[in-house]
C-alpha positions as CSV (number, residue, x, y, z in Angstrom):
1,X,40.4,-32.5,36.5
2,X,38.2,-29.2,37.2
3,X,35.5,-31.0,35.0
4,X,35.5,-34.5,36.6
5,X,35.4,-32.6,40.2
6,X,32.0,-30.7,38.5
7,X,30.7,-34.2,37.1
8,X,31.9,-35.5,41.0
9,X,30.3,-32.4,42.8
10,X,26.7,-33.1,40.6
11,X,26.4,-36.8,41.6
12,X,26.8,-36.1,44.9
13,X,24.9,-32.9,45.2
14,X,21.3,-33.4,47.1
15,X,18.7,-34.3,45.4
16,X,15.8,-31.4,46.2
17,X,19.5,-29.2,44.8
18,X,19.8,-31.1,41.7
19,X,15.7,-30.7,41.4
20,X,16.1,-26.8,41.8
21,X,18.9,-26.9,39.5
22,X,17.2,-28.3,36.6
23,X,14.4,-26.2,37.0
24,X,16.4,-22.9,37.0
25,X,18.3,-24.0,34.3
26,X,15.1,-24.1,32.0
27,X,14.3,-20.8,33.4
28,X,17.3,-19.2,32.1
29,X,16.9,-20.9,28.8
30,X,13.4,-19.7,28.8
31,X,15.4,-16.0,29.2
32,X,17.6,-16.4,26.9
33,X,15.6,-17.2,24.2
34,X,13.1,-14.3,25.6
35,X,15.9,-12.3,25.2
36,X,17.0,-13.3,21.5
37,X,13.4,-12.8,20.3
38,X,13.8,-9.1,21.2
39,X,17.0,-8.8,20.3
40,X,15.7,-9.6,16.9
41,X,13.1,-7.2,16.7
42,X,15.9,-4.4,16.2
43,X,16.7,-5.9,12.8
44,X,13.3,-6.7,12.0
45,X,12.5,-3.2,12.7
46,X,15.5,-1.9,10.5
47,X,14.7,-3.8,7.9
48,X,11.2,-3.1,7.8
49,X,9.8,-6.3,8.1
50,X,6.7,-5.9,9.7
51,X,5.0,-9.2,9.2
52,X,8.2,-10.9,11.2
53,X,8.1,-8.4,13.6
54,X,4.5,-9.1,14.4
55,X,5.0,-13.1,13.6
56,X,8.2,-12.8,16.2
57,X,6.0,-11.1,19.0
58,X,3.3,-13.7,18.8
59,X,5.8,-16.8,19.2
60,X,7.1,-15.3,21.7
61,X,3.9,-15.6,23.5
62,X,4.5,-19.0,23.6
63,X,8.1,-19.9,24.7
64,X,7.1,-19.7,28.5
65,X,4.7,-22.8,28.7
66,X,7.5,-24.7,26.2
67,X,10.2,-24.5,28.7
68,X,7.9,-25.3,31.8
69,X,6.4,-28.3,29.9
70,X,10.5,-29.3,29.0
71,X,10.9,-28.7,32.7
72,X,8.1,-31.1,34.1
73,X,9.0,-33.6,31.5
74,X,12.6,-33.7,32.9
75,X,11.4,-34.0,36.5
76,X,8.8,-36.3,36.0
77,X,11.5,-39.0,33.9
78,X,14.8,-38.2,36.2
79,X,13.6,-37.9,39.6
80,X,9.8,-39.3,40.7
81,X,10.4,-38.1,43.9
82,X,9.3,-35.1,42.6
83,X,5.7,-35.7,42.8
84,X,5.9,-36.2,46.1
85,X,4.7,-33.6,48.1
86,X,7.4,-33.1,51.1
87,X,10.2,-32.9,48.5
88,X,8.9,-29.5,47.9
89,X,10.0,-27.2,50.9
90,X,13.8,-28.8,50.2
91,X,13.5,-28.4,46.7
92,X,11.9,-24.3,47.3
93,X,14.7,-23.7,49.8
94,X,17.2,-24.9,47.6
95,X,16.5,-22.8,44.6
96,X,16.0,-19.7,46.4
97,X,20.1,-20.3,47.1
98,X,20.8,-20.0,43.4
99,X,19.2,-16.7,43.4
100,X,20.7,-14.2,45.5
101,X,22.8,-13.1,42.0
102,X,20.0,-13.9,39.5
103,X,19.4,-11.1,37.3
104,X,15.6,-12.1,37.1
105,X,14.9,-13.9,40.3
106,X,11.3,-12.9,40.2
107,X,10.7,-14.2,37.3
108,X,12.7,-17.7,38.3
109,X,10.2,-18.0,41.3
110,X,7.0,-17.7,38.6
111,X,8.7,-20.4,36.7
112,X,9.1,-22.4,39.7
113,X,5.7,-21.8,40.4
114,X,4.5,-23.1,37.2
115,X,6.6,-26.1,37.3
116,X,5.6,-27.0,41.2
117,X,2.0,-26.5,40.4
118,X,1.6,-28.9,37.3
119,X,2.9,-31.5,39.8
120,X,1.7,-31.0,42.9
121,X,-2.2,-30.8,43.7
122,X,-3.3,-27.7,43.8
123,X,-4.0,-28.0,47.6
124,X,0.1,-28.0,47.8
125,X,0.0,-24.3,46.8
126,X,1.1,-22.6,49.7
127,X,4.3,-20.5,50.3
128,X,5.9,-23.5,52.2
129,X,5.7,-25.4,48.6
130,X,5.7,-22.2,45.8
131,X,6.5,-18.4,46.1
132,X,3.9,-17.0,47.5
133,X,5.2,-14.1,48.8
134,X,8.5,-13.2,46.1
135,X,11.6,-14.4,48.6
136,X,14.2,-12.2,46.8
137,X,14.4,-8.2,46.8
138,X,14.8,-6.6,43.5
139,X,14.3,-3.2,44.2
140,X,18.0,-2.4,43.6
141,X,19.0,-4.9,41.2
142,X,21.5,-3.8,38.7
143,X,23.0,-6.1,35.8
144,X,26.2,-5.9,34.2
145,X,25.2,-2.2,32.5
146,X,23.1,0.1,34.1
147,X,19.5,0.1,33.0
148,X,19.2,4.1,31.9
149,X,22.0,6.9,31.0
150,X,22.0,9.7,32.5
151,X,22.6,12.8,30.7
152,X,22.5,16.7,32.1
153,X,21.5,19.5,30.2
154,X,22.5,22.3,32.2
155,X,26.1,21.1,31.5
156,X,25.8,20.9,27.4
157,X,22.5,22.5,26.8
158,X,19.4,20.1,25.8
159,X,20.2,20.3,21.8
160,X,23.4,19.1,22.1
161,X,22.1,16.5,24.4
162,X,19.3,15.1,22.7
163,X,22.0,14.8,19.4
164,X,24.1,12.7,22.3
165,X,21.0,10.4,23.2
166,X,20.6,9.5,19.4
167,X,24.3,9.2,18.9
168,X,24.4,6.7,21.6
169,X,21.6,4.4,20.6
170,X,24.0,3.6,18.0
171,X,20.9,3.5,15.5
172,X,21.4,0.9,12.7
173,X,19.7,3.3,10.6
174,X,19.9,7.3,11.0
175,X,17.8,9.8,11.4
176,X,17.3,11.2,7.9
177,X,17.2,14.8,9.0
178,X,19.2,14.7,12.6
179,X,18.2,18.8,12.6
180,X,14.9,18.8,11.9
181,X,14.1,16.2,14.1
182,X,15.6,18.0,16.8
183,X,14.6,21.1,16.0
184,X,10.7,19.7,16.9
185,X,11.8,18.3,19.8
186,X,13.3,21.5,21.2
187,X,10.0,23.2,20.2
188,X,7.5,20.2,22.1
189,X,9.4,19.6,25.3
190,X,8.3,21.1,28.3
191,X,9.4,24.0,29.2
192,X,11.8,22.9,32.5
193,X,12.9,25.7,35.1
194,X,16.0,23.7,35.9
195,X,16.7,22.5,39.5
196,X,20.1,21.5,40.7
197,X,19.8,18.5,40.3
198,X,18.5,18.4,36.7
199,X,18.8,15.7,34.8
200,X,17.8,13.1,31.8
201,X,17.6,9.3,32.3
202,X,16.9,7.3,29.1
203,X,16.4,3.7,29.2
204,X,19.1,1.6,27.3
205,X,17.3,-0.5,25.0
206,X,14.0,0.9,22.6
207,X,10.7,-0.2,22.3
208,X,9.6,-2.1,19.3
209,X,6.1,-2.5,18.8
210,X,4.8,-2.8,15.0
211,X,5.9,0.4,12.4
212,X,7.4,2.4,15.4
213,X,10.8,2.1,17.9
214,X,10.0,4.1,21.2
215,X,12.6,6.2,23.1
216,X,11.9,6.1,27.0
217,X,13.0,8.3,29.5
218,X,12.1,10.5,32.5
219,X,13.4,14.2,33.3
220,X,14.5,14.7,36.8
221,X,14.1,18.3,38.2
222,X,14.2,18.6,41.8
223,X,11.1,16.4,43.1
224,X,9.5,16.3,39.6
225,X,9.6,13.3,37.5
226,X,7.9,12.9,34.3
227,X,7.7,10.0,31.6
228,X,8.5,10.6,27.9
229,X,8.6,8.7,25.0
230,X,10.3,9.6,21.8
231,X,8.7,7.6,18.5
232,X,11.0,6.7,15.6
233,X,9.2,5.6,12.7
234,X,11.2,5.1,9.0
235,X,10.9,8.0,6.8
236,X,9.8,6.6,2.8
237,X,12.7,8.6,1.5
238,X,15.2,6.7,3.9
239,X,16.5,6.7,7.2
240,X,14.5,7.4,10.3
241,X,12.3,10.7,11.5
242,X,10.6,11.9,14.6
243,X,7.2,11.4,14.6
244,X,6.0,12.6,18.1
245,X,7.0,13.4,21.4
246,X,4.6,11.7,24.1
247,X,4.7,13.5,27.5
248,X,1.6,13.7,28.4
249,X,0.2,11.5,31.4
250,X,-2.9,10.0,29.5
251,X,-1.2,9.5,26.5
252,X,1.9,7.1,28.2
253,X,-0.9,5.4,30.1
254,X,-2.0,4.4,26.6
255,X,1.2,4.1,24.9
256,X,2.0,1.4,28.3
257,X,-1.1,-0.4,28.3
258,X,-2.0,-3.9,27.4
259,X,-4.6,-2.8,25.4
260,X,-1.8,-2.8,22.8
261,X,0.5,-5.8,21.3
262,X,3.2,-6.5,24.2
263,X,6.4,-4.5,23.5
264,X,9.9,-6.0,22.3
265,X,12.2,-4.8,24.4
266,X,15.9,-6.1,25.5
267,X,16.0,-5.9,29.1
268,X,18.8,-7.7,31.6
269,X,16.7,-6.7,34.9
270,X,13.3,-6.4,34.0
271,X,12.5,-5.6,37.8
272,X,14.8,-2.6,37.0
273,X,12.7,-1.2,34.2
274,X,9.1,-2.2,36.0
275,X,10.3,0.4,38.7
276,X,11.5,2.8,36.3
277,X,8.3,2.9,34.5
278,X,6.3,2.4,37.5
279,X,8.0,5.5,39.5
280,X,6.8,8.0,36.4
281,X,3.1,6.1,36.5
282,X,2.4,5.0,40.1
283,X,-1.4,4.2,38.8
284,X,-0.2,1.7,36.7
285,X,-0.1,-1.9,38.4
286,X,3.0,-3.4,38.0
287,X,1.2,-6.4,36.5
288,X,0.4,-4.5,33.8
289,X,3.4,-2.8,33.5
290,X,5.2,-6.2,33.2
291,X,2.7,-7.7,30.5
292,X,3.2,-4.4,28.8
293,X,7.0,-5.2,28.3
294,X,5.9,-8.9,27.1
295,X,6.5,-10.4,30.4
296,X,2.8,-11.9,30.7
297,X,3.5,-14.5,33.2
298,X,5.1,-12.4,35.4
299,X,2.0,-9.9,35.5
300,X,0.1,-12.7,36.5
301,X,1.8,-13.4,39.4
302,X,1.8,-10.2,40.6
303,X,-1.5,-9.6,39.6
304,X,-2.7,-12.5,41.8
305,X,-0.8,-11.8,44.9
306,X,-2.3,-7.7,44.4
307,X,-5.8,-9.6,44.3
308,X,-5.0,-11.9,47.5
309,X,-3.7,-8.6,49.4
310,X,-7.0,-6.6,47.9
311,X,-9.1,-9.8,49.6
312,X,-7.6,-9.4,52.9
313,X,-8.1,-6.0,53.6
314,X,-11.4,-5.6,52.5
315,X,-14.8,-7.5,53.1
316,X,-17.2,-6.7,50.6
317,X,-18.9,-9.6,48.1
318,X,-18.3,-10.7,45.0
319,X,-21.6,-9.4,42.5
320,X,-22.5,-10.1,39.2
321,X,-21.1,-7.4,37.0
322,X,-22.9,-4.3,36.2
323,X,-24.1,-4.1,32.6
324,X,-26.0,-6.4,30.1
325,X,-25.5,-10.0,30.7
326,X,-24.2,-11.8,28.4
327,X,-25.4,-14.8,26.7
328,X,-21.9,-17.2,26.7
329,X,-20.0,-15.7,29.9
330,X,-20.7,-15.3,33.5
331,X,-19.3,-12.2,34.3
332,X,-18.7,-11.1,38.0
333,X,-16.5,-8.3,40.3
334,X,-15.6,-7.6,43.3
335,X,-16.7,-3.8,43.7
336,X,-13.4,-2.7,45.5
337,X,-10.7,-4.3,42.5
338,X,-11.3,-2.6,39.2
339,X,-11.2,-6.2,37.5
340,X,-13.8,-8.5,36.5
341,X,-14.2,-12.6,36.4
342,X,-15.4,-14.4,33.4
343,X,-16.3,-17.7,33.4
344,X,-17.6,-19.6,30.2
345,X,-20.9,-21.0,31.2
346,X,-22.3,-24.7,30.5
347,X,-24.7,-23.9,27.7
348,X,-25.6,-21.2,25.3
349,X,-29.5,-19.8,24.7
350,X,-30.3,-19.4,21.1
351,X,-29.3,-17.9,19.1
352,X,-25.9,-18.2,20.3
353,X,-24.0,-21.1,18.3
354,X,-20.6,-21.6,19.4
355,X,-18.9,-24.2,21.7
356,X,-16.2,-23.6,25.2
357,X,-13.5,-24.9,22.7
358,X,-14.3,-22.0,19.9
359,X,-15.0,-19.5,22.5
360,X,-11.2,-19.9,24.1
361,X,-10.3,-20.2,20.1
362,X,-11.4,-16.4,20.2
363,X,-9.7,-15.2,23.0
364,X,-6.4,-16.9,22.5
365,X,-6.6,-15.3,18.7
366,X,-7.0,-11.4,20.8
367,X,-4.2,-12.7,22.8
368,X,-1.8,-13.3,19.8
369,X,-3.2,-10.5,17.6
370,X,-2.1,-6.8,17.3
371,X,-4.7,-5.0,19.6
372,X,-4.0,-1.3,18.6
373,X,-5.5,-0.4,22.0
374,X,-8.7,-1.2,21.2
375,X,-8.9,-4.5,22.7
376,X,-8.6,-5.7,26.4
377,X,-6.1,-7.7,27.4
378,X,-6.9,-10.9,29.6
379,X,-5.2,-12.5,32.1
380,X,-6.4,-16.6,31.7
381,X,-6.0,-18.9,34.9
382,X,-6.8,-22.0,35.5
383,X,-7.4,-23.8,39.5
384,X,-8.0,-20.6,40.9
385,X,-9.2,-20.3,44.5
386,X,-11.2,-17.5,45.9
387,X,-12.9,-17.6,49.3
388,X,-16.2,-19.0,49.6
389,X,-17.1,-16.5,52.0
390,X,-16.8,-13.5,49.7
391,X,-19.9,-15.4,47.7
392,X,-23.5,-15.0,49.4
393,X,-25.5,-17.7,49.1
394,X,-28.1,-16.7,45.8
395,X,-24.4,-16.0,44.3
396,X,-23.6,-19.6,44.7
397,X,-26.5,-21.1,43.4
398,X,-26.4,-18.8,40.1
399,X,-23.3,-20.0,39.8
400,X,-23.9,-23.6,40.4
401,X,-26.5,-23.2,37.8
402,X,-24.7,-22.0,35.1
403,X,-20.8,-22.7,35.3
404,X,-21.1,-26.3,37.5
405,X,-18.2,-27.8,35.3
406,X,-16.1,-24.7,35.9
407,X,-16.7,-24.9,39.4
408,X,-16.2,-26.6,43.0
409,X,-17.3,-25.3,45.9
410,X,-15.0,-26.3,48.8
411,X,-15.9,-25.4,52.7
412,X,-13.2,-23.0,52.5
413,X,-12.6,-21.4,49.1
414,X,-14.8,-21.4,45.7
415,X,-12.3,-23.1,42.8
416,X,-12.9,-21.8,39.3
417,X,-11.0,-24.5,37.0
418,X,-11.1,-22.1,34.5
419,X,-11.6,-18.2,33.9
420,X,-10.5,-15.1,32.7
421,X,-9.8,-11.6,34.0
422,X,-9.7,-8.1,32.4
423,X,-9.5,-4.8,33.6
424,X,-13.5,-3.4,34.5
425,X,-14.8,-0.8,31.9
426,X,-17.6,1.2,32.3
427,X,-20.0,-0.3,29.5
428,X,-20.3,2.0,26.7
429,X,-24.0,1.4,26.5
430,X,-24.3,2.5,30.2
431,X,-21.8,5.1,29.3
432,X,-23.9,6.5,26.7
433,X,-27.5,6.4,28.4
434,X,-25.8,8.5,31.0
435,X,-24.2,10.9,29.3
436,X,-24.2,14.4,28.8
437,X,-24.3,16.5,25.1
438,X,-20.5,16.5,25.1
439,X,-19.8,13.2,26.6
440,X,-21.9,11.2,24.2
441,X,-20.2,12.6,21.2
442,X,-16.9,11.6,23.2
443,X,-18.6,8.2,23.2
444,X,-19.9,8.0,19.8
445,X,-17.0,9.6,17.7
446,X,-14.5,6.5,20.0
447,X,-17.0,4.0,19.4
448,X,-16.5,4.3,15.6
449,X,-13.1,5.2,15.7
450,X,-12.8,2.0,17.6
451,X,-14.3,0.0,15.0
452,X,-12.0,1.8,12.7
453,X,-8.9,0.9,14.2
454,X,-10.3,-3.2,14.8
455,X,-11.0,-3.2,10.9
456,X,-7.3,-2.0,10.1
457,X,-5.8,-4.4,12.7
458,X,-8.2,-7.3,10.6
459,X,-10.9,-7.6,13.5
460,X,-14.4,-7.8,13.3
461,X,-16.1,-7.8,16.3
462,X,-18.9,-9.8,15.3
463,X,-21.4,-8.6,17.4
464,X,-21.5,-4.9,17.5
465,X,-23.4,-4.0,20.1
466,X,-22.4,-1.4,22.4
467,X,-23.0,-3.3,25.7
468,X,-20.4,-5.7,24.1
469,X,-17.8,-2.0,24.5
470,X,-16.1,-0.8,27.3
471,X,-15.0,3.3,28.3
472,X,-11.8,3.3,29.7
473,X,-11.0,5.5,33.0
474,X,-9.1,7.6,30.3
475,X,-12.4,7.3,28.0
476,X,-10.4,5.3,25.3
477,X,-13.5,3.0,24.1
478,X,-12.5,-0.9,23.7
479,X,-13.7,-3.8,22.8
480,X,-13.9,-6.4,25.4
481,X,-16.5,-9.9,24.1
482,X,-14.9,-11.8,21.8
483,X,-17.1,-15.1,21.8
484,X,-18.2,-13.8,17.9
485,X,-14.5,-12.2,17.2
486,X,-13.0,-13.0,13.4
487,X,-11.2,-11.6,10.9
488,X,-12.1,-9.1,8.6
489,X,-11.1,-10.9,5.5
490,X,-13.6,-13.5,6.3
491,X,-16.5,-11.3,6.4
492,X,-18.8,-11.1,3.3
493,X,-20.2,-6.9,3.1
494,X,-23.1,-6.7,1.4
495,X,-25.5,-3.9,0.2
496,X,-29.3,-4.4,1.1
497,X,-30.8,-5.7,-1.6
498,X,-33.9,-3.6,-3.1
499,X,-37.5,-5.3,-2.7
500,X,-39.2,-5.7,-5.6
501,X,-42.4,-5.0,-4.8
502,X,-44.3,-4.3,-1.8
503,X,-45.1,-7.6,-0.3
504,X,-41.4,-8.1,-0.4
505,X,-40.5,-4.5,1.4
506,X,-43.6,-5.4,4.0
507,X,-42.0,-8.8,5.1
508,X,-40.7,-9.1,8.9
509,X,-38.2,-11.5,7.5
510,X,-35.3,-11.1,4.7
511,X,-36.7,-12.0,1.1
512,X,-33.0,-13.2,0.2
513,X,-30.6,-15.4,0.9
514,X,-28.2,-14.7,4.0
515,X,-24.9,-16.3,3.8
516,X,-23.6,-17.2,7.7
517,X,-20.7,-14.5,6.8
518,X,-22.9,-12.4,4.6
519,X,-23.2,-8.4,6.8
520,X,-24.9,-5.9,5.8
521,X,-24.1,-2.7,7.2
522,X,-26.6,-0.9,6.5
523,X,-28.8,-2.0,9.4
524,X,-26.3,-1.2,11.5
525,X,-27.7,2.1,11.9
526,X,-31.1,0.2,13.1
527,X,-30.1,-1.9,16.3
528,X,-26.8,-0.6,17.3
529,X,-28.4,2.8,19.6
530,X,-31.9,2.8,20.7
531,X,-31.5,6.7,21.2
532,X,-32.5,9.0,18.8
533,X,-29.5,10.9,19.7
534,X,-26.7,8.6,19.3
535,X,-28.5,6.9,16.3
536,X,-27.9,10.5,14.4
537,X,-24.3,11.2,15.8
538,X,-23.2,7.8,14.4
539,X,-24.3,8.7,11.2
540,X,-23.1,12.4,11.6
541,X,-19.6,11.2,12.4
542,X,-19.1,8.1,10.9
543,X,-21.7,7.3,8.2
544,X,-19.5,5.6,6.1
545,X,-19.3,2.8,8.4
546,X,-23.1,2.2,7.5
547,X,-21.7,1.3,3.7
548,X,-20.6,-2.1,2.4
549,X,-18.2,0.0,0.7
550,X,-16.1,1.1,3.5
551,X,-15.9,-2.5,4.7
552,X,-14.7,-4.0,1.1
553,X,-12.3,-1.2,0.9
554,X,-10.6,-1.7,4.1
555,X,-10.6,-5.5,3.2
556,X,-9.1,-5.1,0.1
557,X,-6.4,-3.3,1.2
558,X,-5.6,-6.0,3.9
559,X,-5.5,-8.5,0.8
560,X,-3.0,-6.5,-1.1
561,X,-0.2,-6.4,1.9
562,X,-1.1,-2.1,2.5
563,X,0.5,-1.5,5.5
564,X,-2.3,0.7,8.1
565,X,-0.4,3.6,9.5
566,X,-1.8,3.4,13.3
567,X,-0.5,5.2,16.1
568,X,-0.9,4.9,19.5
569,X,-1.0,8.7,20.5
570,X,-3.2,11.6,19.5
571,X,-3.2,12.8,15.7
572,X,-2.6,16.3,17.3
573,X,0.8,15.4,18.9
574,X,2.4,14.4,15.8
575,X,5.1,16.6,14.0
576,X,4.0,18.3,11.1
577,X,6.9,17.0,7.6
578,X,8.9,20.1,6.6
């Protein structure tokens, strides 16, 4: 009876209620299989499968835009009066009642959004049709167990706590020496004058991100809060070890940013853990910090509603970015947001060779790929709006000359039908003609070390050129134009061949043949710096680089399956075996 009232109760609910329902119900299967993807990377990590750990990361990537495109499929076969455009304050109205107990409401309305906007026009995007504005609060959302546990060290002293932390992760695989580990703990936290209300709060699920599970938690002492993460990595003898303690402010900025692969982690109310993170790093957008945790779609959102806030309370213009242009992207900012715009253009000047459809090739292979923090992250839209007035009028007509088919300029707003955003770095070839003795070997030793870490992950940049290079506001250098991106492995490293004679070693031109993969790293010494300087630092530092040798090596070893040990925290912060 209870079912055929349910089947009674659906054929006569409302139609804009049954639309709402079908759209929330591929939400939560979205989540649920979100969810079961991270689960998994517990036993991946256990079980040391890296390769699935990595693979299971990148498909996850993907599950968002499957259930949206199941979603729109479903409306567009079961109820056509879905495309039309008054069903859609009913429908909005409707779902936002199914989600005053949703664990992720915020993350239903992007879904609606997504949905809504692949049927309606995009002139329909306005709160009255798709969340603007978020319509839920989440700032005090719990699940059915809390996000963090608390534990207080005054009460059982911080050893026997930290043995209580471990002990209640439950850890499929121990730590190999419990004492040890501890012991270099004890010795690397900070030294804490306790308050009365001292405290620990650890989050309730790790952080899995390739080799390494993270720890996370924040000390509470009186009106001090500080982030920490503790990094379990598997010990070759068995078990699990301690390899560092990260407290420092720069190096959780890095640990968190989306520089990196996205993190796996299990969370029932990921609003809950955004705010926990975002308490301990206020400078951190939430965006990011919701990317960070492999919520991408959800830092878009939020990303786009902190760039509509930035526009209205500001005035200044949109410019072209500061820096080298480049040859395949039109690349402008808006001074006030520390982002910039990038917009494939229409056609490419010798001797650039490459198509739109390779160049987004490139940057979707960054966005699946492991970035070691050494690679920006982008945020890719498509039909977005900005207004026209923010664009003076020799603005316009360089755009209009050089990304028309990614454009339309509207009497109100400017529509890009296609673009990416990243985070604004200060070029490193801007960085290092302006820089002091001690900041251009900063400069020059992350520059290389940067090419370093791309060459374990499997990158190759391509084109090398500094102005292609970004300084973070931390001074992490990164890698930020991929239109010439591949992998490693598909490079050819060759030594310089030796003329034999001296009309060969007098030609302008190579006297034999260039394969289109063939590099030869020994020039790179010649066009990379035009300072005298930097030219002799690079070589100082990192002269290997300027050897086929180093390249084949590190290729070789990505052949064979050798695992790189990277780590995304300072050498110096590591504990020492023993």
């Amino acid at each position: 009876m209870a079912t055929l009232a349910r089947v009674t109760e659906v054929a006569t609910m409302p139609v804009p209620e049954k639309i709402a329902r079908t759209i929330l119900a591929g939400f939560d299967k979205h989540y649920r299989l979100f969810r079961a993807a991270n689960i998994s990377a517990k036993t991946l990590f256990r079980e040391r499968r890296w390769s699935q750990l990595q693979a299971a990361n990148r498909a996850r990537i993907d599950l968002y835009d499957l259930r949206v495109f199941e979603a729109v499929h479903t409306l567009g076969n079961d109820f056509p009066s879905s495309r039309e455009e008054s069903s859609w304050p009913a429908i909005k109205r409707a779902y936002i009642s199914l989600l005053y107990e949703h664990r992720q409401p915020e993350l239903a309305e992007t879904f609606f959004n997504s949905v809504a906007t692949r049927v309606l026009h995009r002139t329909y995007h306005n709160n009255e049709h798709i969340f603007s504005r978020p319509a839920v609060a989440t700032e005090h959302l719990e699940g059915t167990q809390p996000t963090y546990r608390c534990y207080y060290p005054t009460r059982a002293g911080l050893r026997r706590t930290l043995f209580q932390v471990f002990g209640d992760f439950k850890l499929d695989v121990p730590l190999a020496n419990p004492r040890r580990c501890i012991r270099n703990l004890l010795h690397a936290f900070r030294a804490v004058k306790p308050a009365p209300n001292y405290h620990v709060q650890v989050l309730t699920s790790l952080f899995y991100r390739n080799m390494t599970a993270h720890l996370v938690g924040r000390v509470i002492n009186g009106r001090e809060k500080y982030l920490f993460s503790i990094a379990l990595r598997h010990d070759p003898q068995g078990g699990l070890f301690v390899d560092a303690l990260i407290q420092e402010h720069e190096d959780l900025a890095n640990l968190l940013s989306v520089a990196h692969a996205y993190f796996m982690v299990d969370m029932e109310v990921p609003s809950s853990w955004v705010n926990f993170l975002h308490e301990a790093l206020p400078e951190k957008p939430k965006a990011e910090l919701y990317t960070a945790v492999g919520l991408q779609k959800q830092g878009k959102t939020v990303f786009f509603r902190d760039l509509v806030h930035q526009l209205k309370h500001s005035n200044d213009l949109f410019v072209v970015a500061p820096g080298v242009r480049g040859m395949v992207m039109f690349v402008f900012t808006l001074p006030s947001f520390p982002f910039v715009f990038k917009v494939i253009r229409d056609g490419f000047d010798p001797p650039k060779d490459t198509s739109r459809q390779l160049v987004m090739e490139k940057y979707r292979l960054v966005k699946l790929h492991e970035r070691l923090g050494r690679m920006a992250d982008t945020l890719e839209y498509v039909d977005i709006a900005l207004p026209r007035s923010r664009f003076d009028a020799p603005m316009l007509e360089e755009m209009g000359r050089l990304i028309p088919s990614s454009l339309e300029i509207g009497a109100e707003n400017v529509t890009f039908r296609h673009l990416y955003i990243e985070q604004r770095l200060t070029p490193l070839d801007v960085y290092l003609r302006e820089a002091d003795s001690i900041r251009l070997r900063h400069g020059i030793r992350e520059y290389g070390q940067a090419l370093r870490d791309l060459a374990a992950a499997n990158i190759f940049p391509g084109d090398l050129l500094p102005k292609n290079f970004g300084v973070s506001p931390y001074g992490r250098v990164l890698f930020y134009d991929y239109d010439e991106v591949c992998y490693l492995t598909e490079c050819n490293f060759r030594e310089l061949p030796a003329p034999r004679d001296d009309e060969e070693e007098l030609r302008g031109e190579a006297w034999f043949s260039v394969g289109p993969n063939d590099i030869f790293p020994e020039e790179f010494g010649k066009f990379l710096f035009g300072d005298d300087r930097a030219r002799e630092l690079f070589r100082e530092m990192h002269g290997d680089l300027l050897t086929a040798s180093y390249w084949s090596g590190v290729q070789d070893r990505l052949r064979n399956g050798v695992e790189t040990e990277l780590y995304p925290y300072p050498e110096e912060i590591r504990f020492k075996a023993g």
